[in-house]
C-alpha positions as CSV (number, residue, x, y, z in Angstrom):
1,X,40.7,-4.0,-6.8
2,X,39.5,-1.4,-3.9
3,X,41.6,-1.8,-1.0
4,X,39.3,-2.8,1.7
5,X,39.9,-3.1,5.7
6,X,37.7,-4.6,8.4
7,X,38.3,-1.7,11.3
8,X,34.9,-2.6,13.4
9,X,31.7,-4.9,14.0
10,X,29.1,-3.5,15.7
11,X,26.9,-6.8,17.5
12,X,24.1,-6.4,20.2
13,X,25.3,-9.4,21.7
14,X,27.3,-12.7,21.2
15,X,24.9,-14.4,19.6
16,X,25.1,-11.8,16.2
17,X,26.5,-13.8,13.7
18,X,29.8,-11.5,12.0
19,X,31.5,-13.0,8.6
20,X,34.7,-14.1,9.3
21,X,36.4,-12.8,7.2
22,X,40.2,-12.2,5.8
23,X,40.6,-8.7,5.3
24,X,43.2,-9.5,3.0
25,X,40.8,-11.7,1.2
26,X,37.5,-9.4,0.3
27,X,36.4,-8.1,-2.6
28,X,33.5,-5.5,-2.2
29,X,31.8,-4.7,-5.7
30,X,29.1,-2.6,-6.7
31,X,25.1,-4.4,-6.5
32,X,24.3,-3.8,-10.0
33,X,20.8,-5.3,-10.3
34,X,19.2,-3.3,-7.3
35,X,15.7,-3.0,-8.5
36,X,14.4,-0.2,-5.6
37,X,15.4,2.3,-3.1
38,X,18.3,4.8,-3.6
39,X,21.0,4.0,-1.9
40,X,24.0,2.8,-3.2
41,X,24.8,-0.7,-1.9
42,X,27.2,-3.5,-2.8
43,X,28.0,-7.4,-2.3
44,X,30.4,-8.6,-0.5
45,X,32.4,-11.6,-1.6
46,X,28.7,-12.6,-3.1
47,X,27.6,-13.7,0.2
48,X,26.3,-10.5,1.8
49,X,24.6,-7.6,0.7
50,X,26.3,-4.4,2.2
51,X,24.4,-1.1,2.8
52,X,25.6,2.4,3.8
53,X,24.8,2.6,7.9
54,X,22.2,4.1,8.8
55,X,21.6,4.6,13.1
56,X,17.9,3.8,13.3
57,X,18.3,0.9,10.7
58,X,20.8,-0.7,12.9
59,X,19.0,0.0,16.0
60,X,16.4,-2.3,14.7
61,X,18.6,-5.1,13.3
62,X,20.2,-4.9,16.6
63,X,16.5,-5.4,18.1
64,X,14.8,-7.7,16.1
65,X,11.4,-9.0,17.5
66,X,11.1,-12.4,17.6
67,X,7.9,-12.1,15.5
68,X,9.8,-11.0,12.5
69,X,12.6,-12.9,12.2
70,X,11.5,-15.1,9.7
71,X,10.3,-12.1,7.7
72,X,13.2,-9.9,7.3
73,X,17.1,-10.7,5.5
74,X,19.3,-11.5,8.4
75,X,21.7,-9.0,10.1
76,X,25.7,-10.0,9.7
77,X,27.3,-7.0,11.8
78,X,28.6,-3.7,10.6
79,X,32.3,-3.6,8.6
80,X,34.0,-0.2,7.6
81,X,35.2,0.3,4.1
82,X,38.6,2.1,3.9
83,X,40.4,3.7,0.6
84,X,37.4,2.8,-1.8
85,X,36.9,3.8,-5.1
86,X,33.0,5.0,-5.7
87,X,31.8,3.9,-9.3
88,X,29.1,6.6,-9.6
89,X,26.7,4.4,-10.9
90,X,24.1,4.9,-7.6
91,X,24.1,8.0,-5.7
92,X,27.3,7.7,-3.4
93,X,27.3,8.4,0.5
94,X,31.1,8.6,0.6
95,X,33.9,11.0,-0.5
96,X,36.2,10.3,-3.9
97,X,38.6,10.7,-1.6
98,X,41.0,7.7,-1.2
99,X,41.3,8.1,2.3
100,X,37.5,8.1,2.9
101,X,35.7,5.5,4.8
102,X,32.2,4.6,5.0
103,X,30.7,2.3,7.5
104,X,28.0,-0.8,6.5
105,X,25.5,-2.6,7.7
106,X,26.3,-6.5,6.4
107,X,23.3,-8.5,5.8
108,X,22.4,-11.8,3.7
109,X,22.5,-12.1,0.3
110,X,19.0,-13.6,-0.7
111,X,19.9,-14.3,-4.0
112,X,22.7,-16.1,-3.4
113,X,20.8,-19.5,-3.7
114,X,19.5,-18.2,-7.3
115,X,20.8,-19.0,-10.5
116,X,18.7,-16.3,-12.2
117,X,16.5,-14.1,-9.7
118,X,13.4,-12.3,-10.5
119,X,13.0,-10.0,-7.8
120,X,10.5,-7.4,-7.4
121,X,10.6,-4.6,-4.9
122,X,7.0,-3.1,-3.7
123,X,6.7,-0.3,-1.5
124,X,4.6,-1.2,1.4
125,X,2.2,1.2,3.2
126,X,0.2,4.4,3.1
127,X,2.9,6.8,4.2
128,X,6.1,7.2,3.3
129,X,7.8,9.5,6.1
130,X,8.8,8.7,9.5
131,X,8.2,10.5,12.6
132,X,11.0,12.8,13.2
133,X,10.6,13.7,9.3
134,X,10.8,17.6,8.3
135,X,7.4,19.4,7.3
136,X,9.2,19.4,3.7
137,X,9.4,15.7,3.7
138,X,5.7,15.3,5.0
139,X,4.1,17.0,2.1
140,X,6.6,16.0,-0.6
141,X,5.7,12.3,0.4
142,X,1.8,12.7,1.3
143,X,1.8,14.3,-2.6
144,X,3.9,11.4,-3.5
145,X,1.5,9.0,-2.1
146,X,-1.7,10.5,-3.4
147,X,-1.0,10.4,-6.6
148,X,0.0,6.6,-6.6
149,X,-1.4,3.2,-5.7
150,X,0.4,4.0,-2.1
151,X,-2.7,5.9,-1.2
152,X,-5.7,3.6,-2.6
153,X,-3.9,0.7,-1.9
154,X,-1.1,0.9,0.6
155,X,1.2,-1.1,-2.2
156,X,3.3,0.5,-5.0
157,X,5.6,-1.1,-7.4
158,X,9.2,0.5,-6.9
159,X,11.6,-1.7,-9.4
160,X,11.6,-5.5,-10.5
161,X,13.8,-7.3,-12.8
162,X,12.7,-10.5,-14.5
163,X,14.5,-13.4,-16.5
164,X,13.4,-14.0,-19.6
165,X,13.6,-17.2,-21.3
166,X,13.6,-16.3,-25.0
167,X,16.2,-13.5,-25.0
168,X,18.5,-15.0,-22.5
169,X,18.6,-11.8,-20.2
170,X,16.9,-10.0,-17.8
171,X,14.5,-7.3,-18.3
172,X,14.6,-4.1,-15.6
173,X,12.0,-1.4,-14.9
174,X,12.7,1.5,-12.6
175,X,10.7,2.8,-9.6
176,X,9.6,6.0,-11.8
177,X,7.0,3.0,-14.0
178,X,5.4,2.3,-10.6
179,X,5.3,6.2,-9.5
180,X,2.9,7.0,-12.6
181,X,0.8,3.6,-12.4
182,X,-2.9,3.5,-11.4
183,X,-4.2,0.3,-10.1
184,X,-4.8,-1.2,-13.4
185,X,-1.1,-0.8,-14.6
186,X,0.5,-1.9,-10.7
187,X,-1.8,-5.5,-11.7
188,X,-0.1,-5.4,-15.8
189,X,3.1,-5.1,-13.8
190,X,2.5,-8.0,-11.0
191,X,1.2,-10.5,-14.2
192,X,4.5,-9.1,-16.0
193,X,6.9,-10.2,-13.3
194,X,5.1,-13.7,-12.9
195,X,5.4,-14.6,-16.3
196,X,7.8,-16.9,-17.1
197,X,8.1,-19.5,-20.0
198,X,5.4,-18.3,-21.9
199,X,3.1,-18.8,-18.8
200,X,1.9,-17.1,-15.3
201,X,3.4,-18.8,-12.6
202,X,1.1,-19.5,-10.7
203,X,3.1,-22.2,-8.2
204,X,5.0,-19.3,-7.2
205,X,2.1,-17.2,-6.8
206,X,0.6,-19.7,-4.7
207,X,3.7,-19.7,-2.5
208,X,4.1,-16.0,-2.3
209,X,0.6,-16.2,-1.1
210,X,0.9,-17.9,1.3
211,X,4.1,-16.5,2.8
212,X,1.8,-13.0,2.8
213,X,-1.1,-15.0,5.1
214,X,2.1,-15.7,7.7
215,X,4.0,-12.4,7.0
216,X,0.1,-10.8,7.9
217,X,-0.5,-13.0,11.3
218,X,3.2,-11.9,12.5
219,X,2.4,-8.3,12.1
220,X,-0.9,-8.3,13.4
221,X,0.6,-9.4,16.8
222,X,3.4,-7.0,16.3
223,X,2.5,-3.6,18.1
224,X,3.9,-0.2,17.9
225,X,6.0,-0.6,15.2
226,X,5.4,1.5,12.3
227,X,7.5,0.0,8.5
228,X,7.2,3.5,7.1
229,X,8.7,3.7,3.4
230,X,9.8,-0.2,3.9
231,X,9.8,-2.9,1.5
232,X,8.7,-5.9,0.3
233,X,11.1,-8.1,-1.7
234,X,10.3,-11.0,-3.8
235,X,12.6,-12.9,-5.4
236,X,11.7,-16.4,-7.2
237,X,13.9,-18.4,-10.0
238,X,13.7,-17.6,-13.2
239,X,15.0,-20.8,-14.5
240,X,12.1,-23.5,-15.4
241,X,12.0,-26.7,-12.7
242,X,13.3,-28.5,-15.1
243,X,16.0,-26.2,-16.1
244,X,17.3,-26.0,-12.8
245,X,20.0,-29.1,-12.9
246,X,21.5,-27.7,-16.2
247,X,25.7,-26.7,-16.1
248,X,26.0,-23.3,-15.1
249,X,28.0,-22.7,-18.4
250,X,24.2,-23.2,-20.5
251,X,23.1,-19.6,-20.2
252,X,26.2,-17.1,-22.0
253,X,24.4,-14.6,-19.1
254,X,25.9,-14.5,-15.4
255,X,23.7,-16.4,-12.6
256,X,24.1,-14.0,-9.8
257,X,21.7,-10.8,-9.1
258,X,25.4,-9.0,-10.0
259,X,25.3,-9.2,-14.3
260,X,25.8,-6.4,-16.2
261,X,23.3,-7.4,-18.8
262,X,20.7,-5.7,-18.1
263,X,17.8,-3.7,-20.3
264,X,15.0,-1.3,-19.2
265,X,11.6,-2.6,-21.1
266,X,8.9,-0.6,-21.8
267,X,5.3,-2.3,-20.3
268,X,4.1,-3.4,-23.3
269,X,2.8,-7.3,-24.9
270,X,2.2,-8.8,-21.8
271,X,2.1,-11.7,-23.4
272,X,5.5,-11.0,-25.2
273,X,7.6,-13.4,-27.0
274,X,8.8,-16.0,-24.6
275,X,9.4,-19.4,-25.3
276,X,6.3,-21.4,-24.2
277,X,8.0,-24.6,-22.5
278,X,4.5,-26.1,-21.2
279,X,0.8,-24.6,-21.0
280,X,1.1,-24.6,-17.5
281,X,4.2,-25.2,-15.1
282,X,3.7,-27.2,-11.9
283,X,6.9,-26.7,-9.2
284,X,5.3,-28.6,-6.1
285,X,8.5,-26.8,-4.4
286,X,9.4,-23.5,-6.3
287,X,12.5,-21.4,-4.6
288,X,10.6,-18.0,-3.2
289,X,11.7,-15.8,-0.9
290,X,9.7,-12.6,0.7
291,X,11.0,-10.7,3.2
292,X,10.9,-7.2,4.7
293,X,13.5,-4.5,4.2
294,X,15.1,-0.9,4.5
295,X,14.4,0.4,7.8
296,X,15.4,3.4,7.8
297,X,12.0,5.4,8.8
298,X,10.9,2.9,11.0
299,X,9.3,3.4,14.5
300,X,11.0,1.9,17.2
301,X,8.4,1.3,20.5
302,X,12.2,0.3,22.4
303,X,13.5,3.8,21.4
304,X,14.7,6.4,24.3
305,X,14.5,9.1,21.3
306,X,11.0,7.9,19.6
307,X,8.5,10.2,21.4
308,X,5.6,9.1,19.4
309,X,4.2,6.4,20.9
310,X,1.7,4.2,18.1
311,X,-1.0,1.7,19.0
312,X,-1.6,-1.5,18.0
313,X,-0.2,-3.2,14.4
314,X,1.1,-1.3,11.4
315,X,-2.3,-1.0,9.7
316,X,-1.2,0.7,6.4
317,X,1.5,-1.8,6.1
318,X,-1.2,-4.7,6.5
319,X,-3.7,-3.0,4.4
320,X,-0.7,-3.1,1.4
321,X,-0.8,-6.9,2.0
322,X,-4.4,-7.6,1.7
323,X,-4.2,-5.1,-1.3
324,X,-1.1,-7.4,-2.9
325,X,-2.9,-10.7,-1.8
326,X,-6.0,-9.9,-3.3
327,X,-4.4,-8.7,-6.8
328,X,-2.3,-12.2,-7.0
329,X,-4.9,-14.1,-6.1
330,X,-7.2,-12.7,-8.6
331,X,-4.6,-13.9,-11.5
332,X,-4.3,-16.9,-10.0
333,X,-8.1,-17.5,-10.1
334,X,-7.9,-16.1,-14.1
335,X,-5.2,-18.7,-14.8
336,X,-7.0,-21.5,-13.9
337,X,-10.8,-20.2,-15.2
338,X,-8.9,-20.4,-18.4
């Protein structure tokens, strides 16, 4: 058990919302399942999500617009770790050292209401560096983003996992599937995460849909930010409506986005295997959640150290949700022509 000590919270004001928490009680373990980004973050007593501090991240937690509050996970506070053991599995921002400590930013888990989560991360935008990045890191990234669906279509698929019926476990792919895939392949991959049952679903399409129409009208009244390198995150159940009342002892697989049963898939037979429960499923209510995340590049208009000064919305950003919209949509519209 790593040894684990709450030594301080970082808040903007009163109204920040910090667990309270034991110290003696916690138990910090490593987020198996993350699908994207690179680094290494873990949950925390399965109610929070932490991740490794990072300044300008925090500043923006700290200074959440109004707009976006509905659209991003929401912040906890800041905790320290103290005498913890790194597993190695994710690049580690921390010394093997057991004195070492590392500091966190706390946030919500959003798949703690999930009994299996399909969640799919998708890099938003056209470019990928943020103002105060090194010449390096501009033309590593503008190559980066050339050469993928970042740059035709300000979207790009960086990780998913998905629940699949048949074999009773999840199935992973990595962020290097969506590096290599054209426009063509970055579709294959969106109707491969919606699958489920044998069948597109299109009820959470349809609700992922139109969480991107209000995600869009926030950020269009939302100026001089800039999301570079953010995410998208969408998670949705895996388990059929009808599934969802069953024991939690039904499935010999864990229910949390923490199971170590996990398997990298080639993208191959979209149609695959899975058991075919109904020839279409209708969820008039289907659990979905789509939120914004990893801030870490972001332009900050409230920012004494931000020099550059952007006008109007985050168009590359917006232009990766039309892109996204009008890809879902389209399978949508072929579901139901069939």
């Amino acid at each position: 058990m790593n040894s684990l000590i709450l030594i301080r919270r970082r808040m903007k004001s009163n109204s920040d919302f910090v667990p309270n928490l034991d110290p003696n009680e916690l138990s910090l373990k490593p987020l198996k399942a993350q699908v994207g980004g690179h680094v290494y973050m873990k949950i925390l007593n399965d109610k929070f999500v932490c991740k490794p501090l990072n300044e300008r991240e925090l500043q923006f937690y700290q200074n959440i617009p109004q707009i976006l509050v509905e659209h991003i996970p929401r912040y906890q506070g800041t905790i320290v770790a103290r005498n913890e053991e790194p597993t190695g599995s994710r690049r580690e921002e921390v010394s093997s050292s057991k004195s070492s400590k590392l500091e966190y930013l706390v946030l919500e888990n959003l798949t703690q209401d999930f009994r299996k989560p399909c969640v799919l991360d998708l890099k938003m935008g056209t470019r990928m560096y943020g103002d105060f990045a090194s010449d390096a890191k501009r033309k590593s990234q503008r190559k980066k983003c050339k050469k993928s669906t970042s740059g035709t279509l300000g979207v790009r698929f960086c990780g998913s996992q998905r629940f699949s019926l048949s074999r009773d476990s999840f199935e992973m792919f990595d962020k290097y599937v969506g590096r290599r895939a054209d426009e063509t392949e970055l579709r294959n991959l969106l109707k491969k995460f919606f699958r489920n049952g044998g069948v597109l679903r299109g009820d959470v399409i349809k609700c992922v849909l139109d969480k991107i129409s209000r995600m869009k009208k926030s950020l269009l009244e939302l100026v001089e930010y800039r999301f570079y390198s953010s995410s998208l995150l969408i998670i949705y159940e895996g388990l059929l409506p009808e599934e969802k009342s069953l024991p939690d002892d039904f499935s010999k697989n864990e229910n949390s986005m923490d199971c170590d049963n996990f398997s990298e898939t080639e993208l191959i037979d979209l149609e695959e295997h899975d058991i075919v429960k109904s020839k279409t499923i209708k969820d008039h209510n289907p659990d979905v959640k789509i939120k914004i995340i990893d801030f870490a590049n972001v332009s900050l208009p409230s920012s004494d150290s931000d020099q550059v000064i952007h006008g109007g919305p985050d168009r590359g950003f917006i232009m990766g949700l039309d892109s996204l919209y009008e890809i879902l949509e389209s399978l949508v519209e072929e579901q139901d022509f069939q």
